[in-house]
Backbone bond lengths (Angstrom), bond angles and torsions (degrees), N, CA, C in turn:
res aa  C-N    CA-C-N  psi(-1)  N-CA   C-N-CA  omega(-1)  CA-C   N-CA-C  phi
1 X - - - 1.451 - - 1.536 108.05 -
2 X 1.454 111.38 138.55 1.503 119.06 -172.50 1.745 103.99 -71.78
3 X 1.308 107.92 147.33 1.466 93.92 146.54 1.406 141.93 -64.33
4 X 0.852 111.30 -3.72 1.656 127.19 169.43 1.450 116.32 -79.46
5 X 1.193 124.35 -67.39 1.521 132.59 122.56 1.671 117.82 19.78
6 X 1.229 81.74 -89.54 1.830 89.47 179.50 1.760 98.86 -50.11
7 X 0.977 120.88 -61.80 1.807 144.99 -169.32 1.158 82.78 -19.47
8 X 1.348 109.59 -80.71 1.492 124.78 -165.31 1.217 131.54 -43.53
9 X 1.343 101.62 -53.21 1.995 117.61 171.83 1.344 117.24 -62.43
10 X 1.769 105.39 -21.02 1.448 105.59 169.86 1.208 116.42 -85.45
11 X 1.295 136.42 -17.62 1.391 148.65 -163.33 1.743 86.14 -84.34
12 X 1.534 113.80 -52.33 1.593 119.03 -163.65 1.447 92.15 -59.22
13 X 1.238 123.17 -72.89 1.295 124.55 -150.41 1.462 108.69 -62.84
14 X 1.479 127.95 -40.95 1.430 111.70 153.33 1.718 132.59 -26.54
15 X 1.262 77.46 -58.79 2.064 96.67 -174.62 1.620 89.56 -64.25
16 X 1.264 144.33 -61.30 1.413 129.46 174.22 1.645 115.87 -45.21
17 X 1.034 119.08 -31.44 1.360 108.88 -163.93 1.699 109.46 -92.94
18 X 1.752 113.45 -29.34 1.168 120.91 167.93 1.786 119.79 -67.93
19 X 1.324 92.87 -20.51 1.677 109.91 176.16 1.297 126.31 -84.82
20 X 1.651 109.17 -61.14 1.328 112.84 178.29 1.141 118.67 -112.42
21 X 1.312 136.65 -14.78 1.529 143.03 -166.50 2.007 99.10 -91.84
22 X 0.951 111.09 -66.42 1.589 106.22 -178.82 1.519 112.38 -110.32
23 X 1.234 107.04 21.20 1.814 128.34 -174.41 2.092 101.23 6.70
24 X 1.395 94.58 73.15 1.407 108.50 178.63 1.697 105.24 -88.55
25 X 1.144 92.16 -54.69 1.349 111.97 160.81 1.939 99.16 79.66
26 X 1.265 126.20 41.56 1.806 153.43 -156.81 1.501 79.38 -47.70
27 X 1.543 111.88 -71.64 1.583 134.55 -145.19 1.649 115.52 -52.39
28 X 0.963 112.14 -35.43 1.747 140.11 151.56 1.624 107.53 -40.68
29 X 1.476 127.54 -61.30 1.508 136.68 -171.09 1.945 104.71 -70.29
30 X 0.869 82.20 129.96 1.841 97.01 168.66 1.340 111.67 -78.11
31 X 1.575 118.96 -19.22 1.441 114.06 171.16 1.897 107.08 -76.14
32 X 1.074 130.71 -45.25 1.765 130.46 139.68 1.160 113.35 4.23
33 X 1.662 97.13 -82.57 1.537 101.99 -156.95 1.864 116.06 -80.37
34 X 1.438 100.19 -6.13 1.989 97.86 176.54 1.940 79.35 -96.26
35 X 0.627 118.77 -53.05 2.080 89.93 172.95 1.064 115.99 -76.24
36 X 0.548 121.66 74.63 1.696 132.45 176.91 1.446 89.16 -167.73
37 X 1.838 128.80 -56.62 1.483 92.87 -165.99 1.202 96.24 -78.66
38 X 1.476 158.27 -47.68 1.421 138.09 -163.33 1.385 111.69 -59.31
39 X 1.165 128.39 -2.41 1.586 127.97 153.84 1.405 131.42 -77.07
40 X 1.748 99.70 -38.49 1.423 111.63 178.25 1.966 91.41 -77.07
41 X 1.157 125.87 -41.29 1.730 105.61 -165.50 1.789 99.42 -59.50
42 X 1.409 116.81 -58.10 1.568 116.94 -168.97 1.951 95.19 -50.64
43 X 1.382 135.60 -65.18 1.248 125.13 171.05 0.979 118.97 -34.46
44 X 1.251 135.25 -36.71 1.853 124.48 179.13 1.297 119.23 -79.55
45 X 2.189 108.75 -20.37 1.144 100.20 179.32 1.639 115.35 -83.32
46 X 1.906 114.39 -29.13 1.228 111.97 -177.75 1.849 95.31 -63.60
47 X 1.111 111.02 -60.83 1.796 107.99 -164.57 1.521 100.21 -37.05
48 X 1.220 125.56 -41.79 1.705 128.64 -166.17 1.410 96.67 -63.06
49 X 1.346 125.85 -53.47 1.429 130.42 179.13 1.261 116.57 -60.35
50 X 1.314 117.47 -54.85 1.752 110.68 177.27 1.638 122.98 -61.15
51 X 1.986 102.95 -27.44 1.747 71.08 -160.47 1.961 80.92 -116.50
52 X 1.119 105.26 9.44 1.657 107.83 170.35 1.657 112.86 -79.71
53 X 1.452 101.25 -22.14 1.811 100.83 173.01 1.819 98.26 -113.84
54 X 1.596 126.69 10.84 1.475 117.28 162.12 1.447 109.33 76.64
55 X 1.521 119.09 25.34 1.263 119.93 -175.94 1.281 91.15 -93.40
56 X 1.711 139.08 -11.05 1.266 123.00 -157.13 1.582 79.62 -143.85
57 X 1.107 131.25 84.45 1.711 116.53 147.46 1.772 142.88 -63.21
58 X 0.919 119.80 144.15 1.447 118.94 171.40 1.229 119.39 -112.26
59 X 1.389 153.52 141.61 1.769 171.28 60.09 1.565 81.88 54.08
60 X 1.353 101.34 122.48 1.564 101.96 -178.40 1.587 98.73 -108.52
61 X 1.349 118.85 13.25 1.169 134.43 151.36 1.314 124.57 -61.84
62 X 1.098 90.51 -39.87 1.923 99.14 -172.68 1.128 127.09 -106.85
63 X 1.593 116.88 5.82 1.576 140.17 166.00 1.226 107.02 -87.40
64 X 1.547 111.43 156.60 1.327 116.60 157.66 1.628 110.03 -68.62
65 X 1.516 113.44 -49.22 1.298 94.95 167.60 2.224 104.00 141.30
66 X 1.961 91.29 -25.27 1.169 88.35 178.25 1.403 110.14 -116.05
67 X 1.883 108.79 138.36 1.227 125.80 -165.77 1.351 126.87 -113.34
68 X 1.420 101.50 128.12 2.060 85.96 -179.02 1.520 101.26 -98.45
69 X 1.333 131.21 174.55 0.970 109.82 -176.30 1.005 162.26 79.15
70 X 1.589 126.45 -37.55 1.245 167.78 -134.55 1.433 108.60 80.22
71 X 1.443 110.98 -20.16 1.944 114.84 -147.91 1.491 96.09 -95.20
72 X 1.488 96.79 134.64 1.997 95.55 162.32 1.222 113.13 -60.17
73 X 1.531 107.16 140.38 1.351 131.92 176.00 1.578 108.46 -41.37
74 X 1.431 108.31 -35.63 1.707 90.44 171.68 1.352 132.02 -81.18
75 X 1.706 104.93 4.69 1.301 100.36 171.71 1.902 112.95 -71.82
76 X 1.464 103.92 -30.56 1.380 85.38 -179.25 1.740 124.49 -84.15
77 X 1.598 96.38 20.58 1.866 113.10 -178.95 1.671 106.03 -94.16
78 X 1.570 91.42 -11.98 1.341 94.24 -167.59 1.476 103.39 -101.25
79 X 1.104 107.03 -17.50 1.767 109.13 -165.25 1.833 107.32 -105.50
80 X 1.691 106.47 -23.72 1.418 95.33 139.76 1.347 146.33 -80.44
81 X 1.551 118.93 -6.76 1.456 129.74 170.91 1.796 92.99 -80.57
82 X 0.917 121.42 -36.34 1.666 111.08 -172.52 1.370 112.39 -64.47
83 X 1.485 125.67 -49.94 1.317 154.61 168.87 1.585 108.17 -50.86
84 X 1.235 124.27 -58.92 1.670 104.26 177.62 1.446 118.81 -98.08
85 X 1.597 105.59 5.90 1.805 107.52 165.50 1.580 100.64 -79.39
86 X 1.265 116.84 -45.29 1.376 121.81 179.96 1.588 106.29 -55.55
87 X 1.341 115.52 -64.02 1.727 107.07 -161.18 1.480 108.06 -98.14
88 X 1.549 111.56 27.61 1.532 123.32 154.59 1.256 96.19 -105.44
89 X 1.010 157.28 -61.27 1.375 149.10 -165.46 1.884 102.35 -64.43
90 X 1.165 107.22 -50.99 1.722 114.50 178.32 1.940 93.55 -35.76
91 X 1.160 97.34 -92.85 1.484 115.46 170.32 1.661 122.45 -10.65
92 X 1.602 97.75 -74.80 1.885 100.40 159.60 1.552 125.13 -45.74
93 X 1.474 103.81 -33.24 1.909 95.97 -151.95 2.309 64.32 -80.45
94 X 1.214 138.91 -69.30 1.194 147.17 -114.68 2.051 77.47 -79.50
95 X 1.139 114.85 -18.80 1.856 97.66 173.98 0.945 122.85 -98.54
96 X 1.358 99.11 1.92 2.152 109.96 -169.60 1.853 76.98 -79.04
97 X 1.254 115.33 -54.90 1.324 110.60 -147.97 1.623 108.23 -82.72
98 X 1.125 131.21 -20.56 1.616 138.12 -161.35 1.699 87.49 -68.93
99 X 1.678 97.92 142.43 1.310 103.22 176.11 1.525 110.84 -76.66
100 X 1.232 108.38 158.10 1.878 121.92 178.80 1.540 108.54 -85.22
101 X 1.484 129.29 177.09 0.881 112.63 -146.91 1.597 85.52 -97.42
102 X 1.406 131.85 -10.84 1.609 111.49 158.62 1.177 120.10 -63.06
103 X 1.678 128.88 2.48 1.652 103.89 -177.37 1.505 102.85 109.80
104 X 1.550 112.38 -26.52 1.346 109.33 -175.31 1.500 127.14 -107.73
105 X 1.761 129.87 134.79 0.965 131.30 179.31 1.461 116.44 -26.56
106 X 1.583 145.15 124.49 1.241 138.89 135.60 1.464 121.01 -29.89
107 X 1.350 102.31 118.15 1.885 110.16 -172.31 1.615 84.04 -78.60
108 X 1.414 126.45 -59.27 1.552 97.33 -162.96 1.824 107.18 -132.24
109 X 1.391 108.12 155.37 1.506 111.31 -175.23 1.516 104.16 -38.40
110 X 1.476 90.58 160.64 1.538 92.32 -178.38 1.273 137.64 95.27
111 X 1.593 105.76 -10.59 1.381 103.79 -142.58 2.095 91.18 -126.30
């Protein structure tokens, strides 16, 4: 399996899990997407550093091939699937638990 490949299925399975699994639905909110870019600028600067000085190589086999940065484009497929699995799950576990407006714990996300 390519790294690109993977990129992708991770990008999917995020977008499923922010959608249908804890239907947070992040990607929709504008508060998301301005964290998300101050995540993506610090990621472009470490990726620029690691594979611009060759501390981090890639199989140019297994890239698509085009790079921002120095970094393959799937690094930033990968660093947004990390980013909204993380602050969709942050989000879910933090509503499962917030009390309801009787006083009582939420039995399930969403709620």
């Amino acid at each position: 399996m390519t790294y690109t490949l993977t990129a992708v299925l991770g990008v999917l399975a995020a977008l499923v899990v922010d959608r249908y699994v804890t239907r947070r639905r992040l990607v929709t909110r504008r508060s998301f997407w301005l964290a998300y870019a101050i995540v993506l600028f610090f990621q472009l600067v470490v990726n620029g550093l690691l594979t611009g000085l060759e501390i981090v190589r890639y199989d140019p086999a297994r890239i698509v091939g085009l790079r921002i940065a120095f970094a393959p484009v799937e690094d930033l497929l990968f660093g947004f699937a990390m980013v909204l699995l993380t602050l969709t799950t942050w989000v879910w576990a933090g509503s499962a638990r917030a009390p309801s407006a009787d006083g009582h714990a939420a039995r399930r996300a969403g709620r």
